[in-house]
C-alpha positions in Angstrom: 4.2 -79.5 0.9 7.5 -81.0 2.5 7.4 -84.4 3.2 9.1 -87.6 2.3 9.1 -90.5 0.0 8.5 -93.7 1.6 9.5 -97.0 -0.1 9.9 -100.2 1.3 11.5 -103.0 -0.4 9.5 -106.7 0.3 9.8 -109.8 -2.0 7.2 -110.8 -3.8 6.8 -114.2 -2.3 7.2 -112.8 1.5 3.9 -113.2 3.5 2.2 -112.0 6.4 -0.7 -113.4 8.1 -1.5 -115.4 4.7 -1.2 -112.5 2.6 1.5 -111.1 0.0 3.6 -108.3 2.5 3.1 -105.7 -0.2 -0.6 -106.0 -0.6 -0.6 -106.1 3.0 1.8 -102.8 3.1 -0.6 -101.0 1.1 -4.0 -102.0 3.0 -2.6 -101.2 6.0 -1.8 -97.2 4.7 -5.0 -97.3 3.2 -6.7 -97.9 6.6 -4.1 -95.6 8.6 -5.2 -92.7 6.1 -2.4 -92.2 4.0 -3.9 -90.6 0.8 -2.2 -92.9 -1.6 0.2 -95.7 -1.9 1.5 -98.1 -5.3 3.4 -101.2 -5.7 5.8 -101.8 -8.6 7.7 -105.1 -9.4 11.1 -105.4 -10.1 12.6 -106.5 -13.4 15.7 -107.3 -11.9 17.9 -106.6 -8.6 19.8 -108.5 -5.7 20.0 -107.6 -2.3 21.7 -108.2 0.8 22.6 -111.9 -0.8 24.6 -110.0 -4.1 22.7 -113.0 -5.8 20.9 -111.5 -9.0 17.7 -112.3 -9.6 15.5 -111.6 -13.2 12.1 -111.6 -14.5 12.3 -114.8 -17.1 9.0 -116.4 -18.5 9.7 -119.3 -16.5 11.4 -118.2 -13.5 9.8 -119.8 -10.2 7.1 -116.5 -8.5 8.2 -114.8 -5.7 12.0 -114.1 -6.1 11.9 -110.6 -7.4 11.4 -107.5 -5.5 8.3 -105.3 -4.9 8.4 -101.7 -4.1 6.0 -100.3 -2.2 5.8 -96.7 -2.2 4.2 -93.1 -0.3 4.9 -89.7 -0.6 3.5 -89.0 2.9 4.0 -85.7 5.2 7.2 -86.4 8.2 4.3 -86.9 10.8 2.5 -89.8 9.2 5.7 -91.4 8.1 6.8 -91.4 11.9 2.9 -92.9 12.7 3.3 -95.4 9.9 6.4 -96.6 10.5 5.6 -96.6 14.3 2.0 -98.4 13.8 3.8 -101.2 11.6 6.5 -102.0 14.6 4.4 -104.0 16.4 3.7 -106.6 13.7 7.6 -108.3 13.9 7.2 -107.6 10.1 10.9 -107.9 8.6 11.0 -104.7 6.3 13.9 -102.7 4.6 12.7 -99.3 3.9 14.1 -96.0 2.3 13.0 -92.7 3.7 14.0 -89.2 1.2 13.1 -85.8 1.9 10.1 -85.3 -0.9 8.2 -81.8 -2.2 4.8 -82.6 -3.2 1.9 -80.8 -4.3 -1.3 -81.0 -6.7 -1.7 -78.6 -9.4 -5.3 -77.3 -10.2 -6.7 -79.2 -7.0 -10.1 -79.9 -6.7 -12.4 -79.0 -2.7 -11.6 -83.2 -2.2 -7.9 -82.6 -2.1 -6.5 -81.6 1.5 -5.2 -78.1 1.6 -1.9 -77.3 0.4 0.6 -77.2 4.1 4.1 -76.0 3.8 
C-alpha cells in the first residue's frame, strides 16, 4: 500500500484540555479509526529555540520531545490532519511518502490496496 508516515513533534509537558498533547494525539486516531499509532520520547533534540535539551536523572519533566507517529493511507492523513484543525492545537508535523504492507496477514487485517 502507498501511504505516508505521519509524525508530529509535541513536548512532553504540552497539554490540551488537561491531558498530555501526545496521549491526546493518539486517542484521537484511535477514535478516528486509524489502525495504529505510537509515541516515542526523545533522548535529546532542540527545536525552533536551538536551545538543547537532554534526558538527565534529574532534569525537570516535560522539556523533551515526543513523537507521535502513523503510517496511515493519503486519504486519512488529509481527514486527520483536517479533523485536528479545529482544536487551535499548536502542532509541528512531518508528512513522508510511506509503502506499507503486512506479511502473512490474518482475515482481521484490511485488505492489501495499492
Amino acid at each position: 500500500m502507498q501511504g505516508s508516515f505521519l509524525r508530529f513533534y509535541v513536548h512532553e509537558g504540552q497539554r490540551y484540555r488537561g491531558r498530555p498533547v501526545w496521549e491526546w494525539l493518539l486517542e484521537e486516531a484511535n477514535r478516528f479509526g486509524i489502525r495504529g499509532g505510537s509515541a516515542f520520547r526523545a533522548m535529546a533534540g532542540f527545536g525552533r529555540h536551538h536551545v538543547l535539551h537532554e534526558a538527565h536523572f534529574f532534569e525537570l519533566a516535560g522539556t523533551l520531545t515526543v513523537e507521535v507517529e502513523f503510517i496511515v493511507t493519503e486519504e486519512e492523513a488529509q481527514r486527520f490532519l483536517a479533523h485536528l484543525e479545529p482544536h487551535a492545537v499548536r502542532l509541528f508535523y512531518a508528512r513522508i511518502p510511506a509503502s506499507f504492507g503486512i506479511l502473512h496477514p490474518d482475515r482481521a487485517d484490511p485488505p492489501a490496496a495499492d
